[in-house]
N, C-alpha and C positions, 0 to 999 in steps of 0.2 A: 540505609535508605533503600525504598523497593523501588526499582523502575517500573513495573508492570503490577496488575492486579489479573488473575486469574480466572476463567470460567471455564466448564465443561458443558457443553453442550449438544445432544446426539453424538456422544465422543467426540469431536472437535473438540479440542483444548485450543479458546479464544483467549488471546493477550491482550487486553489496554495499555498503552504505552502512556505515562505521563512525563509532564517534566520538558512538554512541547509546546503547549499552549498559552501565549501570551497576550491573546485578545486580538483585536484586525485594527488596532492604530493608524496605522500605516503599512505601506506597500515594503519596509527594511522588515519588520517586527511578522508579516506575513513570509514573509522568505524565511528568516530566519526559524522560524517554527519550523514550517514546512522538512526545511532541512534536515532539522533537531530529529523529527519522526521519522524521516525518511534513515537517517546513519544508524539511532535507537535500532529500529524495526531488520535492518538489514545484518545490524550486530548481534542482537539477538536468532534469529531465523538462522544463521553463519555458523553460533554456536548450541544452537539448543539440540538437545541427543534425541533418536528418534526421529527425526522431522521427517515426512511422506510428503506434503505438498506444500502447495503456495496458492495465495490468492492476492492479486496483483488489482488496484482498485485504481479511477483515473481520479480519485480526488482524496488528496491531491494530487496534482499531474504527474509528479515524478514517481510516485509509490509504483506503480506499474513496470517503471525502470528497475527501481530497486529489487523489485518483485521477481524480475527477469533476471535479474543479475545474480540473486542468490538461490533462485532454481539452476539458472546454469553450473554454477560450481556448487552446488549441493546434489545436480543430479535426481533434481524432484519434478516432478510433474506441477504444471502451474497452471491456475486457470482466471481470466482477467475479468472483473464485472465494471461493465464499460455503464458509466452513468452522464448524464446531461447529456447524449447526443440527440440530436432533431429529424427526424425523418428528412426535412430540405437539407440540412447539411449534407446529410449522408449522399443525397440524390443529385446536390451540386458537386459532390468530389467524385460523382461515379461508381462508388463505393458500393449502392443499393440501386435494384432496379426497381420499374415504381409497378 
């Protein structure tokens, strides 16, 4: 059984992780995916040979964590594509200046 399906792309060797998606039921059957992709993704990444970087995404939330967590002990460079933020958010938490 394959966990991932493979692409190369401008050299970037992209992974799809399956074997996470169980539809949005509910708020248990959300988490649980979530999870599923996040332990996948980081177990992979942990051992795959060669690895140069990482890209850490905020959806869903945790992948960013994980993303963090296996550049640390793999010693890669990572870089984070921050999506859904609002310009007002950003300028209520002080984060952005207007």
């Amino acid at each position: 059984m394959t966990t991932s399906s493979e692409l190369t792309l401008a050299e970037v060797k992209v992974r799809r992780l399956s074997l996470h998606s169980f539809g949005k039921d509910s708020i248990k059957v959300r988490l649980l995916a979530q999870t599923l992709l996040l332990l996948l993704g980081m177990f992979q990444a942990l051992f795959m040979p060669g690895l140069r970087g990482m890209m850490g995404s905020t959806s869903p939330p945790a992948c960013g964590i994980g993303g963090a967590i296996v550049s640390l002990l793999r010693r890669v460079p990572i870089k984070f594509w921050v999506m859904d933020v609002n310009p007002d958010q950003l300028g209520g938490a002080t984060v952005a200046k207007h």
